[in-house]
MIBALO-579748 format. One line per 2 residues: their letters; for each residue x, z, y negated of C-alpha. Coordinates in pm, whole numbers, padded with zeros to 5 digits. Layout:
<nodes>
A) X,Z,Y ~ ...
</nodes>
This chain:
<nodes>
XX) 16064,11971,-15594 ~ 16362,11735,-15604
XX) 16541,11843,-15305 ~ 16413,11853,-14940
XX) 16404,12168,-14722 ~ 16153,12116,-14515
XX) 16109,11818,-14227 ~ 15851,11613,-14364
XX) 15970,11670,-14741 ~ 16147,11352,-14661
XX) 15889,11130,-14641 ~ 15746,11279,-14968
XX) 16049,11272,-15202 ~ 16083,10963,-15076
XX) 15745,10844,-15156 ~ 15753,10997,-15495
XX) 16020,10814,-15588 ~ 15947,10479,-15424
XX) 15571,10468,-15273 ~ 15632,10093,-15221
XX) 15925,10054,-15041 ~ 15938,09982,-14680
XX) 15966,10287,-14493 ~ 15922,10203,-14095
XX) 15847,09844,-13963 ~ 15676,09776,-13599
XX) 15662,09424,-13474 ~ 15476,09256,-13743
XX) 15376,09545,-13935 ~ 15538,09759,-14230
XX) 15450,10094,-14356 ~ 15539,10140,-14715
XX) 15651,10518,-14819 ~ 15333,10597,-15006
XX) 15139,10440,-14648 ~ 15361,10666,-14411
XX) 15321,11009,-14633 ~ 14972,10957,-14619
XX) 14904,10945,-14284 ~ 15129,11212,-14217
XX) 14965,11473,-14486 ~ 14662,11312,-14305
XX) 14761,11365,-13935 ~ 14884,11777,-14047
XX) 14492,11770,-14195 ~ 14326,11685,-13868
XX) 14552,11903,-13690 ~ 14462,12219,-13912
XX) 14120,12072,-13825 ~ 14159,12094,-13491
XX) 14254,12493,-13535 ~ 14601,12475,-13509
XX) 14793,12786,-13562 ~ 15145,12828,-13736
XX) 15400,12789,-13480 ~ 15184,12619,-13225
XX) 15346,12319,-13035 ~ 15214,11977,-13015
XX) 15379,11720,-12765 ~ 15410,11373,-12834
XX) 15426,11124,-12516 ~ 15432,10814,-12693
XX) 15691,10503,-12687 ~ 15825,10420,-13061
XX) 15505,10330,-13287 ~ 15363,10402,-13616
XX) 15156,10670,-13444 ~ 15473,10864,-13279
XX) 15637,10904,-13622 ~ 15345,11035,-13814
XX) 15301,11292,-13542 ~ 15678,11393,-13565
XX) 15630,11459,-13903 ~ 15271,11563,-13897
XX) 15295,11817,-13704 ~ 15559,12033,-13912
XX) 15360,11974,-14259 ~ 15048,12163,-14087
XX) 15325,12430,-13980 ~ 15363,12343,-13618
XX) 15616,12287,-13368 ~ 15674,11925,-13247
XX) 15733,11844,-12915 ~ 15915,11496,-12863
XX) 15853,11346,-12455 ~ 16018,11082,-12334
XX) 15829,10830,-12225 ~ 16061,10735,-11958
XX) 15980,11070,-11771 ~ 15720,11063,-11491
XX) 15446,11309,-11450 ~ 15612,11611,-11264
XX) 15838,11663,-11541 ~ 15585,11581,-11824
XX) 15342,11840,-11724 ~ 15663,12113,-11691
XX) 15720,12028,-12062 ~ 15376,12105,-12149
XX) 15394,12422,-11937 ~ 15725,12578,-12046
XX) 15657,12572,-12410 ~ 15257,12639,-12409
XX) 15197,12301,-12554 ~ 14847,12334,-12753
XX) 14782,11963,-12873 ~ 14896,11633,-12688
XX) 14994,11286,-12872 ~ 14925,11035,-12623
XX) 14781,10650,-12540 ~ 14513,10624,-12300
XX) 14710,10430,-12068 ~ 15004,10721,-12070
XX) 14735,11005,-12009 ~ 14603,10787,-11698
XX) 15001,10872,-11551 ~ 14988,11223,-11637
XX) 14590,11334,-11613 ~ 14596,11537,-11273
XX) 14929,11741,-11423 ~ 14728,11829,-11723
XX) 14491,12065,-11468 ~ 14787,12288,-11460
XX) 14837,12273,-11852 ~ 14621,12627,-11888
XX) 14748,12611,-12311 ~ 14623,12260,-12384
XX) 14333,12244,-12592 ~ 14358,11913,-12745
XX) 14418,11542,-12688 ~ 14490,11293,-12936
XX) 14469,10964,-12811 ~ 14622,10657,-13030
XX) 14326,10413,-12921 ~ 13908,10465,-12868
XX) 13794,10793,-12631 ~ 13469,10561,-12559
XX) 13533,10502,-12153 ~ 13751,10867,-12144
XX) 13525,11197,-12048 ~ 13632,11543,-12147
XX) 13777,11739,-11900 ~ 13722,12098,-11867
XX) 13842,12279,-12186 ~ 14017,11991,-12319
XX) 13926,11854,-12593 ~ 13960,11433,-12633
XX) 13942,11288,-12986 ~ 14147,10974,-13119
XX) 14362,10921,-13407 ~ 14067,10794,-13648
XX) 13881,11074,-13625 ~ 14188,11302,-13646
XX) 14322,11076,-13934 ~ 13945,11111,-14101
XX) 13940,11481,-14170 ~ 13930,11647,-14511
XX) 14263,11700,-14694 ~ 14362,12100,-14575
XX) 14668,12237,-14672 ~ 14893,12305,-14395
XX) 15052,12691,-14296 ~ 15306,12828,-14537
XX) 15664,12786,-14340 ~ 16027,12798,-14467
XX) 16354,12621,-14399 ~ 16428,12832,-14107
XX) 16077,12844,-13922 ~ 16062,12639,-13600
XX) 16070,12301,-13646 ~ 16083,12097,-13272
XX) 16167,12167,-12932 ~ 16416,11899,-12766
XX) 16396,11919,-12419 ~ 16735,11813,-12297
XX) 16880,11834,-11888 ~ 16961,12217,-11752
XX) 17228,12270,-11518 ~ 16972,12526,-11307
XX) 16802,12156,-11270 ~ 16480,12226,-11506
XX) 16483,12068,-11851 ~ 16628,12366,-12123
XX) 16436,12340,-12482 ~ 16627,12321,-12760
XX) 16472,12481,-13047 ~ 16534,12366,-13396
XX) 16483,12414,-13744 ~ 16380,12278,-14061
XX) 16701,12358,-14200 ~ 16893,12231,-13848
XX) 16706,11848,-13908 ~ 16749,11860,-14299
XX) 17128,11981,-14307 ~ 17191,11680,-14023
XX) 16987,11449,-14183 ~ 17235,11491,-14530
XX) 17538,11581,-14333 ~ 17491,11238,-14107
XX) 17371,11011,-14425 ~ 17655,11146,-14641
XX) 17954,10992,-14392 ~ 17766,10684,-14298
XX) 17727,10623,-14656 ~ 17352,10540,-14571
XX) 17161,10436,-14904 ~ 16774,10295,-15007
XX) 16852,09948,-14926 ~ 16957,10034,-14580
XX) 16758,09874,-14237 ~ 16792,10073,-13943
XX) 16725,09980,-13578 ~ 16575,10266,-13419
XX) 16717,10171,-13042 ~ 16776,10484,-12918
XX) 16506,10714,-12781 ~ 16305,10937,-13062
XX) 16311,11257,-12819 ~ 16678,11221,-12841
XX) 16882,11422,-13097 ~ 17064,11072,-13230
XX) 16766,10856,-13196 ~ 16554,11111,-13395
XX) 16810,11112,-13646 ~ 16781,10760,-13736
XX) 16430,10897,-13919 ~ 16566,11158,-14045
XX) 16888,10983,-14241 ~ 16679,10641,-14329
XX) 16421,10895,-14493 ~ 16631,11119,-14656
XX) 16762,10811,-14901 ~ 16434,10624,-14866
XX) 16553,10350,-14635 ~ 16351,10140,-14362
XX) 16371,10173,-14017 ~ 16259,09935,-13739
XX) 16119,10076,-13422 ~ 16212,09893,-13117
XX) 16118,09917,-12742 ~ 16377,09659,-12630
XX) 16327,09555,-12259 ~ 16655,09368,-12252
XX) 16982,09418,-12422 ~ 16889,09042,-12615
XX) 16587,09200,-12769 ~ 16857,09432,-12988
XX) 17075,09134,-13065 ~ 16735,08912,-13173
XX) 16658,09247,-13396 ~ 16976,09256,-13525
XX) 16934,08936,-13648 ~ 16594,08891,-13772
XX) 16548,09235,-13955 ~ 16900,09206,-14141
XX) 16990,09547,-13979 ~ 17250,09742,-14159
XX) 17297,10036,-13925 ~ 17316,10096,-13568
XX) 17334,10409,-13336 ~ 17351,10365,-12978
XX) 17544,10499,-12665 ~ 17799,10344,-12498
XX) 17604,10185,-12161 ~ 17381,09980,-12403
XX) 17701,09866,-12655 ~ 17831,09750,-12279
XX) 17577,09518,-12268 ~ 17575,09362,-12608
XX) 17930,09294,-12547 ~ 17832,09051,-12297
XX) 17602,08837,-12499 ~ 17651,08621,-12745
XX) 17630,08693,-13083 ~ 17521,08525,-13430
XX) 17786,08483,-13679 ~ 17587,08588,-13931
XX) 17508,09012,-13794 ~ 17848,09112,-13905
XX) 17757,09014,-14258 ~ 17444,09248,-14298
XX) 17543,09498,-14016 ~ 17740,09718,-14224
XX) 17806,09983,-13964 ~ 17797,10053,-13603
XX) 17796,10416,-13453 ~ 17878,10537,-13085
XX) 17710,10894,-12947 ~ 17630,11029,-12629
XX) 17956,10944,-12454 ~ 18305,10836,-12493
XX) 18318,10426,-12610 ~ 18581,10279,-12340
XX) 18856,10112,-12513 ~ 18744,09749,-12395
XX) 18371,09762,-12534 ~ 18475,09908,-12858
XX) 18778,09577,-12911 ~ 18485,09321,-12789
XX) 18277,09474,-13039 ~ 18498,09467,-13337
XX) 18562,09124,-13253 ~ 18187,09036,-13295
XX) 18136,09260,-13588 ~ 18442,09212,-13806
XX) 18305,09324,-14128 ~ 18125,09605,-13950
XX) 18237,09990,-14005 ~ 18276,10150,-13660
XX) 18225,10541,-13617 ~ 18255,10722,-13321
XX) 18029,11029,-13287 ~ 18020,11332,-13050
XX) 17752,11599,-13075 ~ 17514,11795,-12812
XX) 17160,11886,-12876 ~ 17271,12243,-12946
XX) 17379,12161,-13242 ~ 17285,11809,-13328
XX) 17598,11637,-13401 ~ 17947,11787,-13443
XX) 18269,11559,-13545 ~ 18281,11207,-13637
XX) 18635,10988,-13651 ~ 18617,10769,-13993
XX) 18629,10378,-13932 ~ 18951,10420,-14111
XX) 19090,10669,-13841 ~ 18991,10395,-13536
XX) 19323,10186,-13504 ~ 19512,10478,-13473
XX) 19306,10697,-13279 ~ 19086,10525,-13104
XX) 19083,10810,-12781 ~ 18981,11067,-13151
XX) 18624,11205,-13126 ~ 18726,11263,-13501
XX) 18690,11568,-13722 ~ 18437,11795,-13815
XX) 18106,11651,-13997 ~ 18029,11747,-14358
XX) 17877,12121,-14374 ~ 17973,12225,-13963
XX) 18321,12373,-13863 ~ 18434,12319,-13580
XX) 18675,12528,-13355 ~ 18908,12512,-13006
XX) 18908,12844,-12863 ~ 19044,13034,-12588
XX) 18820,13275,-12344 ~ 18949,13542,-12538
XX) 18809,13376,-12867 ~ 19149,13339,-13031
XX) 19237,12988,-13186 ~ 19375,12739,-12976
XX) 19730,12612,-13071 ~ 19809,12224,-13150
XX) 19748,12013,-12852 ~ 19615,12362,-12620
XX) 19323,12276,-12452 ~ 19028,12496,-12550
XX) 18669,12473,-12589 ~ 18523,12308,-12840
XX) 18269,12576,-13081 ~ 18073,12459,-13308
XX) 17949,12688,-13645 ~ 17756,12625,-13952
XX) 17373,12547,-14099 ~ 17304,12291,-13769
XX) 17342,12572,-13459 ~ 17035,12518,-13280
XX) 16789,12848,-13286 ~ 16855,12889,-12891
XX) 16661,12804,-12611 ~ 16275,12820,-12560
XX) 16163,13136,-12388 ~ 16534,13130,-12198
XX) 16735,13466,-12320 ~ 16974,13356,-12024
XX) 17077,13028,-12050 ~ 17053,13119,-12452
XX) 17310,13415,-12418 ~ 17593,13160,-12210
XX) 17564,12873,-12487 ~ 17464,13057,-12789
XX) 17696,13348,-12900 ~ 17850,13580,-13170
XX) 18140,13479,-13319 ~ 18475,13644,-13274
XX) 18558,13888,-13520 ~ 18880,13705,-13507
XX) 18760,13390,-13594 ~ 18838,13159,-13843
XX) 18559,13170,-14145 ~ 18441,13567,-14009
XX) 18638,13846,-14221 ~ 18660,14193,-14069
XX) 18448,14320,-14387 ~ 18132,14098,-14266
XX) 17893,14337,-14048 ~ 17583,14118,-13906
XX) 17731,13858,-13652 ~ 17734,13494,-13641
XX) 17615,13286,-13386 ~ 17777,12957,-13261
XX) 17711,12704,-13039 ~ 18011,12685,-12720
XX) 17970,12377,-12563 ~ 18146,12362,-12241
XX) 18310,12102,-12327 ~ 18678,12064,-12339
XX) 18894,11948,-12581 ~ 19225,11982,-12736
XX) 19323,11930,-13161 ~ 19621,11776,-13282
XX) 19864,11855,-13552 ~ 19667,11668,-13836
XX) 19313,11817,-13713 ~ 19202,11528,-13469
XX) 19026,11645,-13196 ~ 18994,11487,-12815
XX) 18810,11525,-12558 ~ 18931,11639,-12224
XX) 18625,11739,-11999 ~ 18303,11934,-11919
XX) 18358,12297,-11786 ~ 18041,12244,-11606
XX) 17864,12032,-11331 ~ 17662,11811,-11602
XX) 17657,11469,-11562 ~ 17622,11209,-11851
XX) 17519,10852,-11770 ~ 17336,10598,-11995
XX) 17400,10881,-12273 ~ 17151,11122,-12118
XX) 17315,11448,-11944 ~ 17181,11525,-11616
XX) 17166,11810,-11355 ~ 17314,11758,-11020
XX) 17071,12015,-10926 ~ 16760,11800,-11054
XX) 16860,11479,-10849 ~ 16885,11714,-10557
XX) 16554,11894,-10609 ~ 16356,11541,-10615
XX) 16576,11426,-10336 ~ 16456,11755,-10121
XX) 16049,11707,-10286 ~ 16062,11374,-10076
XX) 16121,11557,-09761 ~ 16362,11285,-09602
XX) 16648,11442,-09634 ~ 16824,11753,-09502
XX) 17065,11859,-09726 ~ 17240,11678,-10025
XX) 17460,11713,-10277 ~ 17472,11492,-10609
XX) 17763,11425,-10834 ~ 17888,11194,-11127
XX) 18135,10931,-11103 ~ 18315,10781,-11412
XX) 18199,10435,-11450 ~ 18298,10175,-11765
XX) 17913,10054,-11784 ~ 17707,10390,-11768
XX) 17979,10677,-11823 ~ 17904,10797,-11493
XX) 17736,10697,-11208 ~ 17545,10943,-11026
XX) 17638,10922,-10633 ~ 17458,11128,-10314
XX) 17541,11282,-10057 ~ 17285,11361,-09800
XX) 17217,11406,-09472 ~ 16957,11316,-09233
XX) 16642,11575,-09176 ~ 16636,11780,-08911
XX) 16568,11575,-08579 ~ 16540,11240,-08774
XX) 16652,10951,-08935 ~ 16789,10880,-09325
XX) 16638,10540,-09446 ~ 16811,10536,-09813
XX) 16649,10213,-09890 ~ 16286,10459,-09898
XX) 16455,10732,-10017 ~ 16585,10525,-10316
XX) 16231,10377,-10379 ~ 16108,10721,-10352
XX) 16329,10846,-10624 ~ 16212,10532,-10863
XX) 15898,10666,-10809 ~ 15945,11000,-10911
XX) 16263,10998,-11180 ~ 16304,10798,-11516
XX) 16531,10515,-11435 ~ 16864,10670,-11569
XX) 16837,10988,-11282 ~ 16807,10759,-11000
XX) 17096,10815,-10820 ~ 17352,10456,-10753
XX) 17446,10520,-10454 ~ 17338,10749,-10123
XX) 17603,10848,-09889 ~ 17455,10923,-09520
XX) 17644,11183,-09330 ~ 17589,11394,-09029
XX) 17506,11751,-09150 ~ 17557,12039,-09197
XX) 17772,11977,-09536 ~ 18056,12202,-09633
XX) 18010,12554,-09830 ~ 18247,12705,-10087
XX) 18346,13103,-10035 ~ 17968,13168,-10164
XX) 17804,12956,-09907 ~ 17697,12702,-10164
XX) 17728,12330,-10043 ~ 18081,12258,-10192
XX) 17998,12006,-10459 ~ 18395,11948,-10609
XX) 18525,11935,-10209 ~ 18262,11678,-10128
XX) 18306,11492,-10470 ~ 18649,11519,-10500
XX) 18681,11354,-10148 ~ 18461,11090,-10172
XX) 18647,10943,-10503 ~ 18981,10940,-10275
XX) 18812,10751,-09993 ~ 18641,10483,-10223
XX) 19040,10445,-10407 ~ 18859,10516,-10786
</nodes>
């Protein structure tokens, strides 16, 4: 074998060709390659021990650690289906992942399964914990199972199911606009195809560090894996509490590459930085959100010797166009042009191509279109569809159809193939790089019971890409106390969801011709009256 296919071939060429070299650092510690494929082949042994099945999912609720990669890649080498959670998200929505996609095995720290324990009652297709730490003060509950990583780590070398390229891989659970979280299904050959496609333009090589900032259940944070093993790179896990924790990593790792979204470059800019980062920093990249203007300039003027590359892509797909460094003085509004082995089109709602500059949306074809959404034909049929016959790429002589990813989103191409983006079709918000459902704010806001109706929507802001604003009013026959309702939805949403600001009027709020609260009416008005 001298080419990967598969997920965790990765960590194996790798290893083959350089069992020595760093492969993923944590604090103090360092994996080598030969150290990481071990425990992985070992982690897919004690998961075949365990009974899984080809196909089965396994969830991993872990913040960045040794024990959070081996499971990624674990997992797939025994033939399952990884399941990354982010560890920001509270209980509620932690036991719905496990739910919607029959999770059979969890990944988890004792003190995380403390948070989520009573939601795992209603987890009827969990059979197994695996805890990172000692069991010794933890009783079984029920049917489940509770071992911890030694023992799991301990079990005899099995051989894992027989899969290929375009088996399941991992379910992404990314924000729906019905307000439940949609899972993203993916392949091997979806991860491997982005993980050459995304190391071939960034240029990434074996002597590459890179800071893994970003969150691992996020399609870009993932990916920093993915491309550092690919060419046998390290990476450095990091669970910054503070914008100066990336800058100190920076620094004392010598990192070479960095992906991060645009609320978190805001921040660097306002630090200070050491001279010396722009001499090993070789590139910065920008996803999940449009880089303003300003925090791009402050950061070239920190990083002058640094490449920057501005990314757009969407879970569906993984990532879809990138503008060159070469391409940023000129362009710097460009979301760029299509990555290595993807096409992307602008189409009309007929399908037909858009002309130069005609606002279309933006389809994206090729070896990374997602395999759809988990046990959702629905929301899979609106997102995930046949190409036109029309197309460009699908002659009239080819019979089986093609399916693409459309986006939503729109955008508009240039003369010389630069594309821009104008807009979401939809009601999704996107702050702090994560996209959110109005309808998911609103659902917590109505859980709390202190509110009678409400109505969320985003609000460009320079620092997060939107802020998410509320409407609400009072519950029948009483009073709105938004400093409660505020520490109520702290309580029950990861940070990024909770809303920035609570508007209190006197109810009942306006309904479009369908006798839905009127969302665009209500936003739309509230930007005039605050003069943004």
């Amino acid at each position: 074998m001298t080419d990967s296919t598969l997920l965790h071939e990765l960590i194996h060429l790798s290893a083959n060709r350089s069992p020595d070299s760093p492969a993923l650092t944590y604090g103090k510690l360092t994996l080598s390659y030969a150290e990481l494929q071990n425990a992985t082949a070992g982690f897919a042994s004690g998961l075949m021990s365990l009974g899984l099945q080809r196909g089965e999912r396994v969830a991993i609720y872990l913040e960045k650690r040794f024990e959070t990669v081996v499971a990624s890649f674990g997992t797939p080498a025994a033939g399952g289906v990884f399941v990354p959670i982010n560890p920001l998200l509270k209980a509620e929505q932690v036991g719905y992942i496990l739910r919607d996609c029959n999770v059979r095995v969890l990944v988890t720290s004792p003190e995380r399964l403390e948070l989520v324990r009573e939601t795992l009652l209603e987890c009827h297709d969990l059979r197994h914990i695996v805890l990172t730490d000692s069991t010794e003060s933890l009783a079984t509950g029920g049917t489940l199972n509770i071992c911890d990583w030694t023992y799991i780590l301990s079990q005899p070398p099995t051989a894992g199911h027989r899969i290929i390229d375009t088996d399941m891989l991992g379910i992404l659970y990314t924000s729906g606009s019905t307000g439940k979280p949609k899972g993203v299904v993916l392949s091997h050959r979806n991860m491997v195809a982005g993980a050459k496609s995304v190391a071939s333009y960034l240029e990434n090589r074996a002597d590459d560090t890179l800071l893994a900032a970003l969150p691992l259940s996020f399609d870009a944070g993932f990916s920093q894996l993915t491309t550092s093993f690919l060419v046998g790179a390290r990476v450095i896990l990091l669970n910054y509490l503070l914008p100066r924790d990336v800058v100190r990593a920076l620094e004392r790792e010598k990192v070479t590459g960095l992906t991060a979204v645009p609320p978190l470059y805001l921040q660097l800019t306002q630090l200070e930085w050491p001279s010396t980062i722009t001499e090993h920093l070789r590139y910065f990249a920008n996803t999940g959100g449009r880089m303003p203007r300003e925090t791009l300039t402050a950061l070239r003027q920190r990083l002058p010797k640094s490449k920057p590359f501005l990314m757009y892509g969407l879970t569906e797909a993984f990532r879809s166009t990138y503008l060159p460094p070469s391409e940023v003085d000129q362009r710097p509004d460009s979301i760029g042009k299509a990555i290595p082995n993807a096409e992307i089109l602008v189409l009309r709602e007929d399908g037909s191509p858009c002309a130069p500059n005609e606002p279309g949306e933006l389809v994206h074809r090729g070896a990374l279109v997602g395999m759809g959404y988990w046990n959702d034909p629905e929301k899979t049929a609106e997102r995930y569809k046949p190409l036109p016959a029309h197309a460009p790429g699908r002659e009239a002589g080819l019979v089986l159809p093609e399916i693409a990813v459309f986006s939503g989103d729109t955008v508009r191409m240039d003369e010389e193939g630069f594309l821009y983006f104008i807009g979401r079709r939809d009601e999704m918000m996107k702050t702090s790089g994560y996209r959110v459902s109005p309808t998911e704010v609103e659902e917590v806001l109505y859980a709390t019971r202190m509110v009678g109706e409400c109505v969320a929507f985003g609000v460009d802001d320079d620092r997060l890409g939107q802020s998410i604003q509320v409407i609400a009013t009072p519950p029948a026959g009483g009073t709105l106390n938004v400093d409660a309702l505020l520490a109520e939805c702290r309580a029950r949403m990861p940070a990024y969801m909770v809303p920035g600001g609570i508007d209190v009027r006197e109810g009942p709020l306006p309904r479009n011709p369908n006798g839905k609260i009127d969302r665009k009416t209500l936003s739309t008005v509230w930007v005039e009256q605050q003069n943004l």
